[in-house]
LOTI-853097 format. One record per residue (C-alpha): residue in three letters; x, y, z. Coordinates in pm, whole numbers, plus 50000, padded with zeros to 5 digits. Example, Ala and Ser with C-alpha at 12.3 -4.5 7.8 and 13.67 -1.06 7.14 Angstrom:
<atoms>
ALA512304955050780;SER513674989450714;
</atoms>
This chain:
<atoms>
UNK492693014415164;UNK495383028615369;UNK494283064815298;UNK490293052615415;UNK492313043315771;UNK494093074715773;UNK490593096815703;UNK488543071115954;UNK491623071216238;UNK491403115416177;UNK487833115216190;UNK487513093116533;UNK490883115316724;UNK488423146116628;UNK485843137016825;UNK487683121517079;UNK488643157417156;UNK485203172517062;UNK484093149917369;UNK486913159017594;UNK486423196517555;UNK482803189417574;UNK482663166717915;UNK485313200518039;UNK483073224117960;UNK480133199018104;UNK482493203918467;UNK482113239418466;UNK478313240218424;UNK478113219818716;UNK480443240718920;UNK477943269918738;UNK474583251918822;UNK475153245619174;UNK476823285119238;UNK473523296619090;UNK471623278019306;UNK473673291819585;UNK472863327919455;UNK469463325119371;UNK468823306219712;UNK466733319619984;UNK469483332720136;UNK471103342819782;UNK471163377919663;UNK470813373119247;UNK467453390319269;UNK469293424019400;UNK471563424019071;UNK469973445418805;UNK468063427118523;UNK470753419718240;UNK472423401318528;UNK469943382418618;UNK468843373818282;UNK472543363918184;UNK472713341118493;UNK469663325018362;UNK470693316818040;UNK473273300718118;UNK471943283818439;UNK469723265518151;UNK472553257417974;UNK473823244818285;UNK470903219118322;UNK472103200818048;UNK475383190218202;UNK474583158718379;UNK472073142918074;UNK475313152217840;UNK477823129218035;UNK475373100717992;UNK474843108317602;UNK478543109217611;UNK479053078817804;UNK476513057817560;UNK478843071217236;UNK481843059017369;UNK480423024517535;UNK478053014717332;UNK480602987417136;UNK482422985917468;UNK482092949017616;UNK484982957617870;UNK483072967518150;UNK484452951418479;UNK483682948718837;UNK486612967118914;UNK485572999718797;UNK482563003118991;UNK484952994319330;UNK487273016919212;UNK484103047819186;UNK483193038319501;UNK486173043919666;UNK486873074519449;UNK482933088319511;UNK483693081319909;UNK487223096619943;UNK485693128219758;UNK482713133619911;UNK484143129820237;UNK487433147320189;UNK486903172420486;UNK485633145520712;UNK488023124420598;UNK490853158920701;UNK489563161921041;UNK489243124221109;UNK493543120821061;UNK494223151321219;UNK492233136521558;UNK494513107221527;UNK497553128621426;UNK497453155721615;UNK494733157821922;UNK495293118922000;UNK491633111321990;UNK489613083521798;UNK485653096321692;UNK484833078221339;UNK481623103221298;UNK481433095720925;UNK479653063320775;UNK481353042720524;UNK478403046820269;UNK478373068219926;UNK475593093219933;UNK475913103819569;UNK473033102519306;UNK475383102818994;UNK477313074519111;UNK474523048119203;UNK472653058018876;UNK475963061518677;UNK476973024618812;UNK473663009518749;UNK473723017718317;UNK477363010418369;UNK476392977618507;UNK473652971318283;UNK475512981717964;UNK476742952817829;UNK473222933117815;UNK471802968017668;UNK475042973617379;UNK473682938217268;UNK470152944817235;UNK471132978917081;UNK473942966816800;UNK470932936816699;UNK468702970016602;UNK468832981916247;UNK468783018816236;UNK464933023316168;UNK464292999316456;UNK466793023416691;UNK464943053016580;UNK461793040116667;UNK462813028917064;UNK464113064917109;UNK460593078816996;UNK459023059217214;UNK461703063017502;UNK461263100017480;UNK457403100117458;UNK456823077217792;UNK459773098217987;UNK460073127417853;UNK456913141317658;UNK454723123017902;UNK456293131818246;UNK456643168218076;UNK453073171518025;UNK451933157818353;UNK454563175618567;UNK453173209618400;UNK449783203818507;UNK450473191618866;UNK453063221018928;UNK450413251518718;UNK447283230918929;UNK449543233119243;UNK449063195319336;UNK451563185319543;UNK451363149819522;UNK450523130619206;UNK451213093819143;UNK450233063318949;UNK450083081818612;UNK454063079818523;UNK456053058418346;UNK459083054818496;UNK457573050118878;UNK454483050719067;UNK455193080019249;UNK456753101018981;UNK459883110018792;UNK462013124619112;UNK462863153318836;UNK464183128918587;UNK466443120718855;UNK466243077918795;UNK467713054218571;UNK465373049418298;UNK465083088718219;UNK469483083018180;UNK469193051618030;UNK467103071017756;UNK470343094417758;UNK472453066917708;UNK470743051917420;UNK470943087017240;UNK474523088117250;UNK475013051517098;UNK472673060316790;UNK474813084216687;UNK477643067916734;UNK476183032716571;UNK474103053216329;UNK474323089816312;UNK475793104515952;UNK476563139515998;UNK474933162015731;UNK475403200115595;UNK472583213915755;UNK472973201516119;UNK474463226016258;UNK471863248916159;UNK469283230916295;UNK470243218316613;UNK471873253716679;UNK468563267616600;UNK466663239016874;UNK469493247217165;UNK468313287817119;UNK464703280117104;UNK464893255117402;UNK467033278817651;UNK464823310617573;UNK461903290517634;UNK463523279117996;UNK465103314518046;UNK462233335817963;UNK460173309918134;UNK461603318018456;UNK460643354518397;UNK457253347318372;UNK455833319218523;UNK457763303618812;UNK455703267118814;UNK456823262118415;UNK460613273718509;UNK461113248618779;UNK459373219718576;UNK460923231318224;UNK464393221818390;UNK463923188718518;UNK466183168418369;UNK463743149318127;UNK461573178518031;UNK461963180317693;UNK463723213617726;UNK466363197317845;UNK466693170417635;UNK466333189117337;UNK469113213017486;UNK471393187517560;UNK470983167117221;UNK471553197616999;UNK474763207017222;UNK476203169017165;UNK475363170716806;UNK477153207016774;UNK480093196216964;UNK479933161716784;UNK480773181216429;UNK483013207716549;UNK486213205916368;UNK488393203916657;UNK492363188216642;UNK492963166516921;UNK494423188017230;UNK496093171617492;UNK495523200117744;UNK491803193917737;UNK492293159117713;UNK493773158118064;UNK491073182718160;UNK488093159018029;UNK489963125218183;UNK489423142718535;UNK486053156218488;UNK484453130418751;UNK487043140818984;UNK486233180418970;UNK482183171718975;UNK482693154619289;UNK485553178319481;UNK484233210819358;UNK481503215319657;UNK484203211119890;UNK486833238619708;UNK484043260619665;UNK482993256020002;UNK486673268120101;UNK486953301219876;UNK483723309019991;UNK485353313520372;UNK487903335320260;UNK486153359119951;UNK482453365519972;UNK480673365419607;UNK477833390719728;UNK480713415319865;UNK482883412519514;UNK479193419219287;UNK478653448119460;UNK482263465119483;UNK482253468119094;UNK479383473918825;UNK480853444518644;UNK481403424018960;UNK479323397818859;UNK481913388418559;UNK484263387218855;UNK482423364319064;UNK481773338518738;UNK485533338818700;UNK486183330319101;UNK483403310019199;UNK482823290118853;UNK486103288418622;UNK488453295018961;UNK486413266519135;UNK486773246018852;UNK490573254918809;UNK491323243319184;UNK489243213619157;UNK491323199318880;UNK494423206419095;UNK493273191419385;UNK492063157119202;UNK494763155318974;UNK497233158219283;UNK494743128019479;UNK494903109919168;UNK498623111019117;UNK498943103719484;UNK496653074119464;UNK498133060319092;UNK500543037619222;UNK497953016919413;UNK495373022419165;UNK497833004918896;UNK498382974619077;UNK494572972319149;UNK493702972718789;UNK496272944618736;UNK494122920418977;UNK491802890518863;UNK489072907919114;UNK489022938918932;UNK489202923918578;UNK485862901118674;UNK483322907218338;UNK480152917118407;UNK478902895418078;
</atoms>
């Protein structure tokens, strides 16, 4: 008995820190996705670096994609038994998503007070963050959908994410295809998941799908022999499709990469499942580093906003033949480096009153 507890309690602290690295790694292709974006811009220059580059890039902009879906599959595996989920927490992102998003304005506002004696509040006090508001709503939501999902046997589980994934994903692949090769710019009342389309899988029911992934496999999923074979083999097949895609037909690139084109959610399930049976100890290093992840995605515009006034990335590519390694390690893992400073350091700062909230009736109210 006591050696079952020992193997079970092992087994869980492995993939605690499989997640952790995973939601780390997650960070940096965000930091990743939105510096390619940057660089492949109008105004970007990755179509002047020679083709390996560019093909590189690509690869792992795909990869990149994935990111977002992956927190929600993450957030579903470790919720899904979870009936803790309080009022509280959403305040407490709100405040957080706010202070972070408005950091600069936030800068200039105290130093008007502080230091030119002036009062101009030219910010409003309103959170302007996708992530957050669709983040909150599941969060919200939760509860009511753990319940439903814990009454389903496993063949009943299986069978809602079949037909999850062919009404949002399969379906709004298909249809997104057609209008983007037949150039129709506005198409509606054939989806799903709205009237007026899928927003680029960019709504709650595409991440509730997301969701429900991660809690099959953490309700239901028995790891096997031959997964990491095969879902290894589905994340290489999925990102050359997307990467060669790009290559060769623009209107398939840009809808192969919305986030519930079945690229990407075959990209992002194989990448859980990999990570999921990694044999990985428990490191407290990227334990921190995962714990803070919301904290980077939401800070890291601003940081990279700030080494972009002092170091150019277009000047450091072309100074060296291997400049664009150099500008992946300053814009994407230095980014990400200085982003986890800078919200660990708010986070420490704001700990104190952030303890005594957490102690409060208000922030302890149940949502069930």
């Amino acid at each position: 008995m006591s050696a079952t507890l020992v193997q079970s309690s092992a087994k869980s602290e492995k993939r605690l820190g499989n997640m952790d690295l995973l939601r780390t790694i997650c960070a940096i292709l965000v930091v990743y996705n939105h510096f390619y974006i940057y660089i492949s811009g109008e105004n970007g220059f990755l179509l002047s670096m020679p083709l390996y580059t560019q093909i590189v890039y690509r690869v792992l902009f795909s990869l990149s994609v994935t990111a977002v879906p992956l927190f929600f599959v993450i957030s579903g595996y470790f919720s899904v038994s979870s009936k803790k989920q309080c009022l509280g927490k959403v305040v407490s992102l709100f405040f957080m998503t706010f202070v972070y998003s408005n950091i600069q304005e936030i800068a200039f506002f105290v130093k008007q007070i502080l230091v030119d004696k002036t009062f101009n509040f030219n910010f409003v006090f309103l959170v302007k963050n996708y992530y957050f508001y669709l983040f909150c709503g599941i969060y919200i939501l939760s509860p009511y959908i753990n319940k439903l999902l814990i009454s389903l046997s496993k063949k009943e589980y299986k069978r809602l994410i079949i037909i999850m994934f062919l009404l949002v994903s399969v379906w709004s692949t298909i249809i997104n295809m057609y209008a983007s090769f037949a150039k129709i710019d506005d198409i509606s009342s054939v989806f799903f998941t709205s009237r007026t389309g899928t927003s680029m899988g960019f709504n709650i029911v595409n991440f509730s799908m997301f969701y429900i992934i991660g809690g099959y496999f953490k309700l239901h999923y028995t790891p096997k022999s031959k997964d990491k074979t095969v879902f290894l083999f589905v994340l290489l097949i999925s990102s050359a499709i997307t990467s060669i895609g790009y290559f060769v037909s623009r209107p398939f690139s840009k809808v192969s990469l919305y986030y519930d084109s079945i690229f990407v959610v075959a990209s992002a399930i194989s990448l859980f499942v990999l990570f999921l049976n990694m044999n990985m100890r428990y490191n407290s290093a990227v334990s921190f580093a995962g714990k803070k992840t919301y904290g980077t995605f939401l800070i890291h515009s601003f940081v990279d906003a700030c080494v972009a006034t002092f170091i150019s990335a277009e000047n450091v590519f072309k100074q060296s033949p291997i400049g664009f390694i150099f500008v992946f390690l300053i814009f994407v893992l230095g980014v990400y480096i200085l982003s986890l400073i800078t919200t660990s350091v708010l986070q420490f700062i704001g700990k104190p009153i952030s303890n005594i909230w957490k102690k409060t009736k208000i922030y302890n109210i149940p949502f069930i």
